[in-house]
C-alpha positions in Angstrom: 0.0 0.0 0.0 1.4 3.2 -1.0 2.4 5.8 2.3 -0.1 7.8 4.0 0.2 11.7 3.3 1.1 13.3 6.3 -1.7 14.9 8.6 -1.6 18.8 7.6 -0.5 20.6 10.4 -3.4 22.2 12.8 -4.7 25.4 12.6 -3.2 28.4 14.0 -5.3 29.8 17.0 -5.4 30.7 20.7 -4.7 28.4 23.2 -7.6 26.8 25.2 -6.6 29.4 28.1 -6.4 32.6 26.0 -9.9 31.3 24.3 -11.4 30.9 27.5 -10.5 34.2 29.2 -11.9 35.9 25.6 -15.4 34.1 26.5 -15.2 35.1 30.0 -15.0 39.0 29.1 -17.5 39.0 25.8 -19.9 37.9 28.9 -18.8 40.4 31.0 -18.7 43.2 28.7 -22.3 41.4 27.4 -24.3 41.5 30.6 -22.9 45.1 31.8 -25.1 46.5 29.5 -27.8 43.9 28.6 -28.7 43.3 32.4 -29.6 46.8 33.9 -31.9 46.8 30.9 -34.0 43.6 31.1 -33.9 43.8 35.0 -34.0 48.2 35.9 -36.2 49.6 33.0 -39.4 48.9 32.1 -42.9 50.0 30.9 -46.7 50.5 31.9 -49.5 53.8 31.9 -48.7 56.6 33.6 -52.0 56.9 36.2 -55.0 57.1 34.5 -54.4 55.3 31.3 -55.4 57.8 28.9 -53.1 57.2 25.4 -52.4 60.4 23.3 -52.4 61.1 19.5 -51.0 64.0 17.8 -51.8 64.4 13.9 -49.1 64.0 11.7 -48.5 68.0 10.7 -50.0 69.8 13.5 -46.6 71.3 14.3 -44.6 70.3 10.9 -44.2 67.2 8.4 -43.1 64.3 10.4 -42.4 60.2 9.5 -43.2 58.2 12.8 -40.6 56.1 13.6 -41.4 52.1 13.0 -42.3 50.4 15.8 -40.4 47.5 15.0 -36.9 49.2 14.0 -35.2 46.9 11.4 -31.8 44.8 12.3 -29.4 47.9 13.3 -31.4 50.8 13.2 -31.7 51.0 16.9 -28.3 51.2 17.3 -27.0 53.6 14.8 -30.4 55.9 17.0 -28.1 55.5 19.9 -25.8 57.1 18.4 -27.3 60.3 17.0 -29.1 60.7 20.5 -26.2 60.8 22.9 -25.4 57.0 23.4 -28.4 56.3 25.4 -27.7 52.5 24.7 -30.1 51.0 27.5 -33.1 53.3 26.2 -32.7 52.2 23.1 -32.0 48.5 24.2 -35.2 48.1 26.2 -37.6 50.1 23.4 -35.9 47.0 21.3 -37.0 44.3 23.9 -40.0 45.8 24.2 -40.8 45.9 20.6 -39.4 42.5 19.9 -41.8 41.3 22.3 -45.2 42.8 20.9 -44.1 41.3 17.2 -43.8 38.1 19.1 -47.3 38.2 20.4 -49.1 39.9 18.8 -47.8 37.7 15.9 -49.6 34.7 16.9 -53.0 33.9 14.5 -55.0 34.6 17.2 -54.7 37.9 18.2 -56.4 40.9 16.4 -54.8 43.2 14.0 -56.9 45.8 14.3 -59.7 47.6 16.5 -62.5 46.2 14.6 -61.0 42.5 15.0 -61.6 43.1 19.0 -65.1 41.7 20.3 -67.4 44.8 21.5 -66.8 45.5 24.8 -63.0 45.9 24.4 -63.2 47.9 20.9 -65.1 49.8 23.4 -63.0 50.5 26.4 -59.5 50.9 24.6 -61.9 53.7 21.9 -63.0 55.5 25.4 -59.7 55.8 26.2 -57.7 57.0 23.4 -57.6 60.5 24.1 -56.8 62.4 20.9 -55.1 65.9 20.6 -56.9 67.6 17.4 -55.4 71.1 17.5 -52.9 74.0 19.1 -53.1 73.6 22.9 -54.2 77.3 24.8 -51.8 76.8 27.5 -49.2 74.1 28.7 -49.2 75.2 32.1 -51.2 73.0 34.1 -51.8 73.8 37.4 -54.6 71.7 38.7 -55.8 68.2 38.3 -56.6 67.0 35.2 -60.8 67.0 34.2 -61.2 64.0 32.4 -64.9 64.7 32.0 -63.6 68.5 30.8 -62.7 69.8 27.2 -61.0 66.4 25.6 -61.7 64.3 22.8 -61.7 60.8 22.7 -61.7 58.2 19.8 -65.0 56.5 20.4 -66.6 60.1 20.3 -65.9 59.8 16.5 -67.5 58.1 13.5 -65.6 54.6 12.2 -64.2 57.1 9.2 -63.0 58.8 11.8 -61.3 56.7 13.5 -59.8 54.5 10.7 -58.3 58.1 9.7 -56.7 59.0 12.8 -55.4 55.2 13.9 -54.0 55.5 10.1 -52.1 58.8 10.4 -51.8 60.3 13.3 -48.7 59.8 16.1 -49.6 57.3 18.7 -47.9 57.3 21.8 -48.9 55.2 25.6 -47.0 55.7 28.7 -47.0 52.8 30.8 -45.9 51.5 34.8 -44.4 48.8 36.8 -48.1 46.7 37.3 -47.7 46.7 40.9 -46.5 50.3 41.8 -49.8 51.4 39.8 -51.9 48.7 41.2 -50.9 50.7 44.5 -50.7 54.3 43.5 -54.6 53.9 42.1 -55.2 52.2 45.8 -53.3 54.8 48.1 -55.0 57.4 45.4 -58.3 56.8 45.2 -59.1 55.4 48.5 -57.2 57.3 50.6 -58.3 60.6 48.6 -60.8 60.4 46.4 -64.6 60.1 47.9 -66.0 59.0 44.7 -64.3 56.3 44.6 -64.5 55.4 48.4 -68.3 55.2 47.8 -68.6 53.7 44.8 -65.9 51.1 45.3 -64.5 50.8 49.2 -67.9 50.7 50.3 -68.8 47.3 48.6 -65.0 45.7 49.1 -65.4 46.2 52.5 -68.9 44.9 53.0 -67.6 42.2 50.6 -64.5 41.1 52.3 -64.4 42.1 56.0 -66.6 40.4 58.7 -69.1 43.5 60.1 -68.0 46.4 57.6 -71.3 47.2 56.5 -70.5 50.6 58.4 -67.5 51.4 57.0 -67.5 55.1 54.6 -65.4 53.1 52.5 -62.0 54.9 53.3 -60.3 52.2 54.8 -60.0 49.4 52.4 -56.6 47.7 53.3 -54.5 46.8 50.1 -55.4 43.2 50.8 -58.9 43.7 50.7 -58.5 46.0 47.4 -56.3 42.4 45.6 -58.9 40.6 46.4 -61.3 42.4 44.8 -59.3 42.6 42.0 -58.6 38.9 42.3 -62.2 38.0 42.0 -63.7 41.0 39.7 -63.7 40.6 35.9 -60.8 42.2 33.5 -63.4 44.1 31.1 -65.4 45.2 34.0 -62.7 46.4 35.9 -62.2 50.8 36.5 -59.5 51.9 34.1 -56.8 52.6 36.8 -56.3 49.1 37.3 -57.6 47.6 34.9 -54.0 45.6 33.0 -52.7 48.2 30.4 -53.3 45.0 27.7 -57.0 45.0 27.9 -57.2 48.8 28.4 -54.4 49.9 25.7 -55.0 47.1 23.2 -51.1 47.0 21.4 -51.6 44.3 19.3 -54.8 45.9 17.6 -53.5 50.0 17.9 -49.7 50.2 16.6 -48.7 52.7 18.7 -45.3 54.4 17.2 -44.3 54.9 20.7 -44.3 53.6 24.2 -43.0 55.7 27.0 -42.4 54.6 30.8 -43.8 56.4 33.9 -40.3 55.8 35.3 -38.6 58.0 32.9 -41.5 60.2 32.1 -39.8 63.5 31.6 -36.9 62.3 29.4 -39.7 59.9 27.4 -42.5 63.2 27.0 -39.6 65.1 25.7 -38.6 62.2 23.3 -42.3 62.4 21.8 -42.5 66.5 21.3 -39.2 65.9 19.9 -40.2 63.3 17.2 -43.8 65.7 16.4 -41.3 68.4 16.0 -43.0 70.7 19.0 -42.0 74.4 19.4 -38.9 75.1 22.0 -41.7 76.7 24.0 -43.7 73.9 24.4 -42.9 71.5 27.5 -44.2 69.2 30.1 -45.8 70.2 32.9 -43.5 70.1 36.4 -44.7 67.4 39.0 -47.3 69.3 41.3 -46.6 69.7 44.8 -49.4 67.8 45.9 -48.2 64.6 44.4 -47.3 61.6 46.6 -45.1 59.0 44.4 -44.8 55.6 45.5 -41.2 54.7 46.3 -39.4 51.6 46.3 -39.4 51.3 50.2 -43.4 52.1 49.9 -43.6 49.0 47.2 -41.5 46.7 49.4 -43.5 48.1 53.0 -46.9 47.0 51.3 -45.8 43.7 49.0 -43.9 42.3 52.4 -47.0 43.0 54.7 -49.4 41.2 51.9 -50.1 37.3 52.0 -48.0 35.9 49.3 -50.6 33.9 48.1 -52.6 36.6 47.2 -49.7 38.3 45.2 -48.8 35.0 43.1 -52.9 34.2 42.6 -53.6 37.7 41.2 -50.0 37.6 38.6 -52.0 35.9 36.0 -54.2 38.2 35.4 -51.3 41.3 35.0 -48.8 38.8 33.3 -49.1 40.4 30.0 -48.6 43.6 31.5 -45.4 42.2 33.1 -44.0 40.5 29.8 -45.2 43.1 27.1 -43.3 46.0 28.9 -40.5 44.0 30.1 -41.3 44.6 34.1 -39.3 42.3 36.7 -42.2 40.2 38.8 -42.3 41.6 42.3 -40.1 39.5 45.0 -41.8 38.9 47.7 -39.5 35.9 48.6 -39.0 35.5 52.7 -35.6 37.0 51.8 -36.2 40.5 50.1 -39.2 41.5 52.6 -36.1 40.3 55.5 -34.1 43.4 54.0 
């Protein structure tokens, strides 16, 4: 048999070691800027879950941005807008979810696609801006009853207008700090809503409270009543930002986060091309934000239970917006 031809000599490269420590910092370098974005930032309505639309052209010729940036875009954006890499990272997660979802043959495309009681509610709620504003200077509490337009006042020509070419922007919240800013607001302030609403909890959940004014609802008793009330018959402030906003039937062309509110407001009169004068309102004195130690105080001091039977029915609102689940493990409420 004639010789075997050598074996051609193997292929130059880094040793096992050097290989190794290149793995160990493309994950380092990786998660210092992918993990404060999946875990610190997130998305949900800012209080009352009204969703704004300014017409293309009110101020000046605009092109929405895509809500689904193509492969790249987002990060040649974070350049042009000062490196704001974990903005831009989490509008990307966010995004990447909804096309995943909302993707999936059941789920509507469209307004009319949604049965009638939800075309309904997410119509009564899309606010829409149709004109110059008088004045920017708000200094009392917002009327929602009071001078504002709303989607489902209009005819179906309308409305297929409007969703078609006007800007469409929702601000959204961490489910549980606005599960517990509507609570601490509205029935620790509000009478209308002590009557209408404590009232019954009360009666409903606690043993002799048919006396009760209805201002003392504890936060337990308020999860329970969300625990057992319907989704499409719940109040807009907490009912989940999925059934109230719709995003898989409105493309909205951009969603803001409570958490960043100013920097995300400016971002939208910045893409409708808004006069230098125009701006968002300062946070009015009277405003009592729930902080992370008020969150933790209230989750700890809840029965677990309660928390992990109630998830399911917020767990879109959790995914969608890319919101951590609350811990309420026996460790965190130790801290």
């Amino acid at each position: 048999a004639p010789p075997r031809p050598p074996s051609p000599p193997p292929a130059a490269g880094p040793s096992p070691r050097h290989a190794e420590r290149r793995r160990r910092s493309r994950l380092r370098s990786g998660s210092t800027v992918l993990l404060p974005s999946m875990l610190m930032f997130g998305v949900i309505l800012a209080s009352s879950g009204l969703l704004l639309m300014i017409e293309k052209g009110i101020l000046a010729e605009v092109k929405p941005l895509p809500l689904h940036p193509a492969a790249g875009e987002v990060f040649r954006r974070v350049e042009t807008r000062g490196g704001d890499l974990e903005r831009e990272l989490l509008r990307d997660i966010r995004n990447r979810t909804i096309r995943s979802v909302c993707g999936q043959r059941a789920m509507p495309r469209s307004v009319w696609e949604l049965p009638a009681g939800q075309r309904r509610t997410v119509l009564r709620h899309l606010l829409v801006l149709d004109g110059a504003l008088e004045s920017v200077d708000v200094k009392l509490k917002m009327d929602h009853k009071s001078d504002l337009v709303f989607l489902g006042d209009m005819t179906p020509d309308e409305i297929n207008y409007r969703l078609k070419n006007y800007y469409k922007f929702v601000f959204v919240r961490n489910p549980a700090e606005r599960l517990l800013s509507a609570y601490r607001n509205k029935f620790g302030e509000i009478k209308e809503y002590q009557q209408k609403y404590g009232v019954e909890i009360v009666r409903r959940y606690r043993k002799n409270g048919g006396k009760s004014a209805g201002d003392d609802v504890t936060f337990s008793e308020f999860l329970r009543y969300l625990l057992d009330e319907e989704v499409e018959r719940m109040n807009e402030h907490w009912m989940p930002i999925y059934n109230l906003c719709q995003p898989c039937a409105v493309r909205y062309d951009f969603i803001g986060s409570y958490e960043r509110l100013n920097e995300d407001a400016n971002r939208v009169l910045e893409e409708v091309q808004a006069p230098s004068f125009i701006h968002f309102p300062e946070r009015q004195s009277w405003y009592k934000p729930v902080t992370a130690e008020t969150l933790h105080y209230y989750l700890c001091n809840t029965q677990r239970r309660l928390i992990k039977e109630l998830l399911p029915k917020y767990i879109l609102d959790f995914t969608l917006f890319a919101y951590p689940l609350p811990n309420i493990t026996s460790e965190f409420c130790r801290q």
